[in-house]
C-alpha positions in Angstrom: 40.0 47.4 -58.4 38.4 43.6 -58.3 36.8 43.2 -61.5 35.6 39.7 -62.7 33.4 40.4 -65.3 32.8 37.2 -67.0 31.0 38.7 -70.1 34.0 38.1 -72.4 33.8 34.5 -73.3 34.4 32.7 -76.5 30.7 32.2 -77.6 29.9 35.8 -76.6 32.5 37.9 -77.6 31.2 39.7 -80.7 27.9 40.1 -78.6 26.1 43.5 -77.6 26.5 43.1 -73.9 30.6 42.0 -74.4 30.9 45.2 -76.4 29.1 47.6 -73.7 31.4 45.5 -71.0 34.6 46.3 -72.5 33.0 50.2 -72.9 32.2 50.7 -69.1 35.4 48.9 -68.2 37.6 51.6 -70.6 35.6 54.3 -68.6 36.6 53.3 -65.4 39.5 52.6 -66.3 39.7 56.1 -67.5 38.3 57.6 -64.4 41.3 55.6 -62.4 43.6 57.4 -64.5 42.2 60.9 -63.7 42.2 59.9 -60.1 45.5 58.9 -60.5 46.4 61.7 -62.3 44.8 64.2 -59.7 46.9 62.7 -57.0 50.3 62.8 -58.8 49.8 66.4 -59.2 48.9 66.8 -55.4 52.1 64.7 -54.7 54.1 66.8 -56.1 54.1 69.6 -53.6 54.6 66.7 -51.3 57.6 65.0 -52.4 57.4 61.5 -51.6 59.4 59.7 -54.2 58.3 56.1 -53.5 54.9 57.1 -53.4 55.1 59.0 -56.6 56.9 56.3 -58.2 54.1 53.8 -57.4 51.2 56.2 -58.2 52.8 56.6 -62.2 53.0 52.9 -62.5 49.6 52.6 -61.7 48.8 55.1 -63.7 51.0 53.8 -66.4 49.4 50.0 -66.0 46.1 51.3 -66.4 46.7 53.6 -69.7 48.5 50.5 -71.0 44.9 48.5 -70.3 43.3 50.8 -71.8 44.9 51.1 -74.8 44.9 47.0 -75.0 41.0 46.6 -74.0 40.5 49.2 -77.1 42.4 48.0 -79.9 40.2 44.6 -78.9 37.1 46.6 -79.0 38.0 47.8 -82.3 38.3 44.1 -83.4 35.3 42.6 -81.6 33.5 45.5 -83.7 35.4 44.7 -86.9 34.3 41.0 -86.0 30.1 42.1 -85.1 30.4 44.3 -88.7 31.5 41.2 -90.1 29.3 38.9 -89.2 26.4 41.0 -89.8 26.5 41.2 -93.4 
């Protein structure tokens, strides 16, 4: 995965199209994790220990960026609700 998404700048990071950026990166993110999910499973009746090792840190990395990119999505919200009033 090669993203560059160059939404999430200083001056923009309360803005609409930062909040829907962080959303669609959290989803694919998601998705990944399924995929990586789906595969573990599959690797399992195909012991491969290295490989398996490797697919749950990647799948381990990813819920971790999740979880980080949505705790900041809950304050560039907290931020928007903020400055809106």
């Amino acid at each position: 995965m090669d993203y560059q998404h160059h939404w999430v700048t200083e001056s923009k990071i309360g803005s609409a199209e930062a909040v829907e950026g962080i959303k669609n990166l959290v989803a694919d993110m998601r998705h990944s994790a399924d995929v990586l999910d789906a595969a573990i499973a599959a690797d399992r009746s195909h012991p491969n220990a290295h490989g398996l090792l490797e697919l749950r840190m990647r799948r381990r990395n990813i819920k971790a960026t999740v979880a980080i990119l949505e705790d900041r999505l809950v304050s560039v919200e907290q931020l928007r609700s903020r400055a809106s009033r």
